[in-house]
C-alpha positions in Angstrom: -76.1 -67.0 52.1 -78.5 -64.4 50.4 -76.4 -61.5 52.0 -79.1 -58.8 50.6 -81.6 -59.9 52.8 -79.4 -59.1 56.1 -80.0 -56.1 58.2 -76.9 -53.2 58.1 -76.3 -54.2 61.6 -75.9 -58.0 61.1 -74.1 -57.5 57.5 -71.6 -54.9 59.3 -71.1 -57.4 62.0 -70.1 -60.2 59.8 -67.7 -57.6 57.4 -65.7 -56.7 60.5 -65.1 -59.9 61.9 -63.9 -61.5 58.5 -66.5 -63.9 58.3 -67.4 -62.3 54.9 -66.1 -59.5 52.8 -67.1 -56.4 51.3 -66.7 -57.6 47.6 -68.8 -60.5 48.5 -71.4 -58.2 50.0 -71.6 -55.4 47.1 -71.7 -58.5 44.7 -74.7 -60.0 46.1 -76.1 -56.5 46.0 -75.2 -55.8 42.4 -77.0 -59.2 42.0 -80.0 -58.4 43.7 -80.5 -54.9 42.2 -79.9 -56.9 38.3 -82.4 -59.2 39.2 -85.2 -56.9 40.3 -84.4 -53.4 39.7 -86.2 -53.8 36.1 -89.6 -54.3 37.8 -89.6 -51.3 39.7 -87.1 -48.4 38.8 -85.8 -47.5 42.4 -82.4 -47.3 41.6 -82.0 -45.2 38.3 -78.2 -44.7 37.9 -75.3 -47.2 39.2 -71.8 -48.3 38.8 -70.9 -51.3 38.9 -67.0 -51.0 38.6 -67.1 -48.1 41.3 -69.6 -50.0 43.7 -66.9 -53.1 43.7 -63.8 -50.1 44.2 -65.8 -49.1 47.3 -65.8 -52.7 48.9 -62.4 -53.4 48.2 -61.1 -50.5 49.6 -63.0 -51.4 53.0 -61.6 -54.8 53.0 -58.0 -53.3 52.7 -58.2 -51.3 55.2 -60.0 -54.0 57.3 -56.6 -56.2 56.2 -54.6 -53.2 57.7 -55.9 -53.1 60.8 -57.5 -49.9 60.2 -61.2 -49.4 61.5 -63.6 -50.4 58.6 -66.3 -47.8 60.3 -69.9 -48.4 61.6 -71.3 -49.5 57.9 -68.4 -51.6 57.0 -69.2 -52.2 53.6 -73.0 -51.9 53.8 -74.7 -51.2 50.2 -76.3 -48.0 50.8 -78.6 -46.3 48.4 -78.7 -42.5 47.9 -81.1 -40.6 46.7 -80.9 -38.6 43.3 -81.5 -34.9 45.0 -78.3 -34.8 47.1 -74.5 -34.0 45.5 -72.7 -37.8 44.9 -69.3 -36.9 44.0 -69.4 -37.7 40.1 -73.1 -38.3 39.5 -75.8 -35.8 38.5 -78.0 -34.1 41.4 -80.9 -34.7 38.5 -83.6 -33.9 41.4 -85.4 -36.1 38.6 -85.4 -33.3 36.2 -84.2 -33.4 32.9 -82.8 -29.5 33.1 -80.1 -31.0 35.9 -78.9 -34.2 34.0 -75.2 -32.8 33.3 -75.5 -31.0 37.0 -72.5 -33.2 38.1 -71.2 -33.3 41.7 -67.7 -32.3 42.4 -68.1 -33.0 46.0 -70.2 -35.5 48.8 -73.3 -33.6 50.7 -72.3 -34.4 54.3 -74.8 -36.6 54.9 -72.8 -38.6 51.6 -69.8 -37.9 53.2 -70.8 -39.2 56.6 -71.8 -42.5 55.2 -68.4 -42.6 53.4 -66.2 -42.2 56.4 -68.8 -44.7 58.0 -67.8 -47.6 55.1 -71.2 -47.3 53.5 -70.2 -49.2 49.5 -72.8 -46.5 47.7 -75.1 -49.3 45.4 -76.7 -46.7 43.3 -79.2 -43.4 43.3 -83.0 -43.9 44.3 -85.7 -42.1 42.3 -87.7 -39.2 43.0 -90.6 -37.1 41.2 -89.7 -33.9 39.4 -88.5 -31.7 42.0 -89.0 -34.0 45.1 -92.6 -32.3 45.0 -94.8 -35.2 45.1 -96.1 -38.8 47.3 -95.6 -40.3 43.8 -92.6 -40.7 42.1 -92.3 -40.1 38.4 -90.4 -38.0 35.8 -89.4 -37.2 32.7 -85.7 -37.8 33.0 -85.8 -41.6 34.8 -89.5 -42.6 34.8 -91.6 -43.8 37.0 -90.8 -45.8 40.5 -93.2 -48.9 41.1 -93.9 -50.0 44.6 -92.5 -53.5 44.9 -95.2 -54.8 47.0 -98.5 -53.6 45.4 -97.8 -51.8 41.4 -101.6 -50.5 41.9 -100.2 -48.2 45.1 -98.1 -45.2 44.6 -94.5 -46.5 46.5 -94.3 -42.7 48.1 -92.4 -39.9 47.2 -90.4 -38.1 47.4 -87.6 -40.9 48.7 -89.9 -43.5 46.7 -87.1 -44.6 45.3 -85.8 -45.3 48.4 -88.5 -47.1 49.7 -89.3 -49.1 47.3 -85.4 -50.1 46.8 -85.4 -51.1 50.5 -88.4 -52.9 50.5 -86.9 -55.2 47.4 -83.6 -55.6 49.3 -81.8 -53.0 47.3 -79.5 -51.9 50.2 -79.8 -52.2 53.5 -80.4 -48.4 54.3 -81.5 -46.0 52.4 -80.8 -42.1 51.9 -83.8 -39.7 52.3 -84.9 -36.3 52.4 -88.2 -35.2 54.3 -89.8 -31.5 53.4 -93.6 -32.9 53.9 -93.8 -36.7 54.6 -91.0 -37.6 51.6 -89.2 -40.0 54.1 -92.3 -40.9 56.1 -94.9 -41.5 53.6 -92.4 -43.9 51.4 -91.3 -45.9 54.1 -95.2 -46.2 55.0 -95.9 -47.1 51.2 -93.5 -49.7 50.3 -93.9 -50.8 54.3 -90.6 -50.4 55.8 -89.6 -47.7 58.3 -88.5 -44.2 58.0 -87.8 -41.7 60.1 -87.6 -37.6 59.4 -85.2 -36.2 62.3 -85.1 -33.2 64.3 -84.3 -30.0 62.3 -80.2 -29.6 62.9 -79.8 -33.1 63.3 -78.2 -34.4 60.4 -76.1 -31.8 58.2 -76.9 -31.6 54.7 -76.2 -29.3 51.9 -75.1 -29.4 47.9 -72.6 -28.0 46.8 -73.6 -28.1 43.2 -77.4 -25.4 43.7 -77.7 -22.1 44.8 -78.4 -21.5 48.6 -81.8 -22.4 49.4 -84.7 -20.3 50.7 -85.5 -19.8 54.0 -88.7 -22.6 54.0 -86.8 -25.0 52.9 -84.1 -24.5 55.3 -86.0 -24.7 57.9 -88.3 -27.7 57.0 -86.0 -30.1 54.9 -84.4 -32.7 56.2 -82.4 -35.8 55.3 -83.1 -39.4 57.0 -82.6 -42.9 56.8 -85.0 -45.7 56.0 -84.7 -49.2 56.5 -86.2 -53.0 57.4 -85.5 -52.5 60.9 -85.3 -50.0 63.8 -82.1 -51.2 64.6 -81.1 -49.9 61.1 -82.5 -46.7 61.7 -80.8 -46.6 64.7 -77.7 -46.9 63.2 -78.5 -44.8 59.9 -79.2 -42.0 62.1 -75.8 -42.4 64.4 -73.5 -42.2 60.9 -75.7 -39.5 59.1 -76.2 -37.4 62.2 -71.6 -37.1 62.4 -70.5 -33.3 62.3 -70.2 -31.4 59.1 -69.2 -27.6 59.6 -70.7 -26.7 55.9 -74.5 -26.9 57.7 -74.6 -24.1 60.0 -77.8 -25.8 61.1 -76.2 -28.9 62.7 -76.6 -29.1 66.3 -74.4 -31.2 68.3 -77.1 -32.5 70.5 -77.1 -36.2 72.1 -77.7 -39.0 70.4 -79.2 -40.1 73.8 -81.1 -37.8 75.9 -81.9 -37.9 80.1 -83.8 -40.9 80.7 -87.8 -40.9 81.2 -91.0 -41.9 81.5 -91.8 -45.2 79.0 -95.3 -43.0 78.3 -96.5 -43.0 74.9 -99.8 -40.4 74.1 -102.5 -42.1 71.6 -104.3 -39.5 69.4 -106.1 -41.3 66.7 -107.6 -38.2 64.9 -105.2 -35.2 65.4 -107.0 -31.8 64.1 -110.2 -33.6 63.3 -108.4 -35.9 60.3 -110.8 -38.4 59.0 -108.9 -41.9 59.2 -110.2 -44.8 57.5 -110.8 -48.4 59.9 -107.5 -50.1 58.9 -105.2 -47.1 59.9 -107.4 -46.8 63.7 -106.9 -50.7 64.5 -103.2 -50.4 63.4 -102.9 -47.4 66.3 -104.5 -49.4 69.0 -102.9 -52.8 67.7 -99.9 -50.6 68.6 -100.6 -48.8 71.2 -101.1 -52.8 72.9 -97.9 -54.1 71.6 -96.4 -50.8 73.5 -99.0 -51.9 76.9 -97.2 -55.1 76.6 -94.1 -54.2 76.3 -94.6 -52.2 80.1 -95.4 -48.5 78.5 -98.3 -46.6 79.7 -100.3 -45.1 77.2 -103.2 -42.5 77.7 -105.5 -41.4 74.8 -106.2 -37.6 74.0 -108.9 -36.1 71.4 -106.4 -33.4 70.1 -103.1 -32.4 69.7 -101.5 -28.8 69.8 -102.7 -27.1 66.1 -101.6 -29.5 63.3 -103.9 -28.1 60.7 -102.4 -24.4 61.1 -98.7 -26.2 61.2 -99.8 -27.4 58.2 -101.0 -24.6 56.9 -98.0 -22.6 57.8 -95.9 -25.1 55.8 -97.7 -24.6 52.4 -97.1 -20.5 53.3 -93.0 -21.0 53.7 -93.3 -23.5 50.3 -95.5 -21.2 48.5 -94.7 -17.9 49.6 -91.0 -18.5 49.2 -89.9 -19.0 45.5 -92.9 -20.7 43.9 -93.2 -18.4 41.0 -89.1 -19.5 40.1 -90.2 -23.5 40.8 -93.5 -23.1 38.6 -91.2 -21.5 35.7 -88.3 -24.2 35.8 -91.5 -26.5 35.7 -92.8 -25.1 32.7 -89.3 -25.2 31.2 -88.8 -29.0 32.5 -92.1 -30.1 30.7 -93.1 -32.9 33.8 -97.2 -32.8 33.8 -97.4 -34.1 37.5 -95.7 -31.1 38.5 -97.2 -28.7 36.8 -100.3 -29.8 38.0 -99.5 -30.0 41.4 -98.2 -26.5 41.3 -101.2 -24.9 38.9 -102.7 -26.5 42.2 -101.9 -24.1 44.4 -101.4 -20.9 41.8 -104.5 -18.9 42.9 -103.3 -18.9 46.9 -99.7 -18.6 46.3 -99.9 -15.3 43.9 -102.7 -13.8 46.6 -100.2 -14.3 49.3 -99.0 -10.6 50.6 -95.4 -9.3 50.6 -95.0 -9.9 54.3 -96.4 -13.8 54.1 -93.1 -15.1 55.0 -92.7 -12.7 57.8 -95.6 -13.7 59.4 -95.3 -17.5 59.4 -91.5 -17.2 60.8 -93.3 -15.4 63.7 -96.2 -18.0 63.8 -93.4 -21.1 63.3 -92.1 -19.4 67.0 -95.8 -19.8 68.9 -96.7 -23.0 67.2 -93.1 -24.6 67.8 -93.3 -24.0 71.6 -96.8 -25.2 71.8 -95.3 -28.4 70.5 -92.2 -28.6 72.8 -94.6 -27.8 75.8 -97.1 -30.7 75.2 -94.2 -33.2 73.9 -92.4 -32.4 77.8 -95.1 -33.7 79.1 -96.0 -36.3 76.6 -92.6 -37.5 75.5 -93.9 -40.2 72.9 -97.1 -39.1 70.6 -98.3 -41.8 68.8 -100.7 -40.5 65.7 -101.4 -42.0 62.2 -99.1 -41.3 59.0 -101.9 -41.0 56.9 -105.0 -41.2 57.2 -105.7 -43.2 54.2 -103.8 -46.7 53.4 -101.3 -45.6 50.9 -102.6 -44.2 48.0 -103.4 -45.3 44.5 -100.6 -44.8 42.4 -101.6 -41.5 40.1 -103.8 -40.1 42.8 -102.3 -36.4 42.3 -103.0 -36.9 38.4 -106.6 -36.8 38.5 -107.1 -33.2 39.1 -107.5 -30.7 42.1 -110.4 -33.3 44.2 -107.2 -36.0 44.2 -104.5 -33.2 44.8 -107.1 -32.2 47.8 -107.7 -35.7 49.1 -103.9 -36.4 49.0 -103.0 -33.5 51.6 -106.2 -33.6 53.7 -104.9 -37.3 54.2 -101.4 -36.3 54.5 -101.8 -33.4 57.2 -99.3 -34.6 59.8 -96.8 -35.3 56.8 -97.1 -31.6 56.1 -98.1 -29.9 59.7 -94.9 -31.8 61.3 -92.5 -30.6 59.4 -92.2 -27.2 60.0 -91.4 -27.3 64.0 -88.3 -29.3 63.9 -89.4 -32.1 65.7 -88.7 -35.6 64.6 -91.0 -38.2 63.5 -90.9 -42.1 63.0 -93.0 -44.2 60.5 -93.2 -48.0 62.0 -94.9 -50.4 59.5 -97.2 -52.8 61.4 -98.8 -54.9 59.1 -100.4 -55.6 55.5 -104.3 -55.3 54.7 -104.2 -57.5 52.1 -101.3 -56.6 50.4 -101.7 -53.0 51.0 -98.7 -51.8 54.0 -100.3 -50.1 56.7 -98.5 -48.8 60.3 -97.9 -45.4 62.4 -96.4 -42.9 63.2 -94.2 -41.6 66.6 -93.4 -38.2 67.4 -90.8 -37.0 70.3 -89.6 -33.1 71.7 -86.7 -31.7 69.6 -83.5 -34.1 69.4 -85.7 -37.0 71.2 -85.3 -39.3 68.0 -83.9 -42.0 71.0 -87.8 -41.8 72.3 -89.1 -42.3 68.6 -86.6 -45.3 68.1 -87.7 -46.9 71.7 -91.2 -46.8 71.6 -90.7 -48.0 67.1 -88.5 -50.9 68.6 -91.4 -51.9 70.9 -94.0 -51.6 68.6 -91.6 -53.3 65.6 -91.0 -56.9 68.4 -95.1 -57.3 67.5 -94.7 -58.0 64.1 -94.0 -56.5 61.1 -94.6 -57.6 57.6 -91.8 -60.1 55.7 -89.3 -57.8 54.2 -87.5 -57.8 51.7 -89.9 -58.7 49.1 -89.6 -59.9 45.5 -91.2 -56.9 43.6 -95.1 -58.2 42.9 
């Protein structure tokens, strides 16, 4: 039995009855990530002799009687931007490669206490700034199904190690599409959850600003919305070092099965492919007895979006464009030289003022999401990207986040959001994209698992 290519949920199943241990499960991983990790750099540091320690010590205390946890010996992934006890939080930068972790992020520590066997740490560009993932310090992430396309970023490691059977769940962080757009990519699923959801924090950095807080997240991406489902329950376990963390229900009051189609939110331009994968799901959701209504517009996206580029720029970009400098990585440095002109004409009370917008715009969204509790909209509005798209100058930097808007715009009103790969156009992934009210992930992950029963590209690949 090829154990890599079982979902969490069926692997943990078969680890907690006996019917096969953890050794034999991280040994088949180990084998998989050997045999194709060359071809596509997702994971870029891992241990063999610790990944083994891990499984054994879930099987002894499965031969104790004790409870081997929800991810009984699942190979998990992690992604290189969040503390590991014992490994570098590199944030692919080569000025953080001796920044090594004396303690587990919660969300790291959750997915220990779950029985999560950590496999290695997924890629990510220099600073988890881009929807490409190079650097200077690991290289470059290839996207297993399709080299030409870009596998995502920032969590393109993830994605891509997902996608090539690398783990059955992946770690990810979200601050503008970086677990939504790889899982869209490298055509798995993804979901960034509600602000407060799952706690996070590393130990090893300084305190971060106020955008960031407010707008990064960390999430789980997988082959299946069960996996998600399950990803979510174990990252989302209390942590009191997040002052954030809410202890809201994983389920909320029961509702309507009504999904709400917008196939151009704020006017985006979407190419043919990404419109007949919305309807193709909005019928899959028809079919499966939800009632779905179109709409021409949402509440503002493009000043949500806006208003996330003022709490990124406005809030310590001058310190991230030196450290770039100083770190040497040209994809960065373009990206920020980018957006140089707006962010050092933005006035001293910038912040100020989108924390006061964030308030308006955030009800807006909670208002209309009451009374449609399932928004379905497009990830992108492009298929993914050619890989390098963000290297050709300002017109691809432009074309990137004009295509991108509801990666950026959603992020910044706590709301959580679900990529569901539908299909391939050739052998480019394409799907969408569910949005729910605040703590609503169950809504996202009802509607995904309808959508998901109409078909969904073969996963895990062989890298191409």
């Amino acid at each position: 039995m090829q154990l890599w290519r079982l979902t969490a949920t069926d692997l943990a199943a078969l680890i907690r009855a006996g019917q096969v241990s953890a050794r034999e499960a991280a040994q088949d991983a180990l084998a998989r990530l050997d045999a194709v990790n060359g071809r596509i750099n997702a994971v870029v540091e891992h241990r063999p002799e610790d990944v083994l320690k891990q499984a054994d010590a879930v099987d002894a205390a499965r031969a104790r009687g004790a409870e081997a946890g929800m991810l009984a010996g699942v190979p998990v992934t992690v992604k290189v931007n969040v503390d590991q006890r014992g490994f570098a939080t590199t944030n692919g930068l080569r000025l953080q490669r001796d920044l090594v972790a004396q303690n587990d992020n919660p969300v790291v520590a959750n997915l220990r206490r779950a029985g999560a066997v950590l496999l290695g740490r997924t890629n990510t560009p220099a600073f988890s700034l881009r929807w490409f993932t190079t650097n200077q310090l690991h290289g470059e992430t290839k996207n297993p199904r399709d080299p030409a396309l870009t596998p995502g970023g920032s969590s393109g490691g993830a994605g891509a190690a997902v996608a090539a059977g690398i783990g059955a769940i992946a770690h990810g962080t979200d601050i503008a599409g970086s677990v939504r757009y790889p899982a869209y990519a490298c055509g798995v699923h993804g979901l960034r959850p509600s602000l407060g959801r799952i706690p996070a924090w590393n130990p090893s950095s300084p305190e971060r600003g106020i955008g960031p807080q407010l707008m990064a997240v960390s999430g789980p991406l997988a082959r299946s919305i069960a996996d998600i489902r399950l990803g979510l329950e174990v990252m989302a376990a209390p942590d009191p070092r997040d002052p954030w963390w809410v202890p809201a229900p994983l389920v909320g009051p029961e509702c309507p099965r009504r999904a709400t189609l917008c196939v151009r939110p704020g006017g985006l331009a979407v190419v043919p492919e990404v419109e007949a994968a919305l309807r193709d799901a909005a019928r899959r959701l028809t079919e499966a007895g939800w009632t779905v209504t179109e709409i021409v517009d949402t509440p503002p996206i493009r000043e949500a979006s806006e208003l996330q580029l003022q709490l990124w720029l406005g809030d310590g970009y001058a310190a991230v464009r030196a450290a770039a400098e100083r770190e040497g990585d040209p994809a960065a440095i373009g990206l920020l030289e980018s957006f140089r002109t707006r962010a050092e004409t933005m006035t001293p009370d910038a912040i100020a003022l989108a924390l006061t917008r964030r308030a308006t715009l955030a009800r807006d969204w909670s208002l209309f999401l009451a009374e449609n509790p399932v928004l379905l909209v497009p990830v992108s509005g492009e298929l993914p990207f050619p890989d390098g798209l963000d290297r050709t100058g300002d017109a691809g930097i432009a074309r990137a986040f004009e295509a991108n808007l509801l990666q950026v715009g959603l992020a910044p009103l706590g709301i959580p959001a679900l990529t569901v790969t539908t299909g391939l156009v050739g052998r480019t992934p394409v799907g969408v994209q569910l949005v729910a009210a605040r703590y609503r992930e169950d809504l996202c992950l009802a509607a995904g698992a309808a959508i998901e029963a109409g078909g969904v590209p073969d996963m895990p690949v062989d890298p191409a």
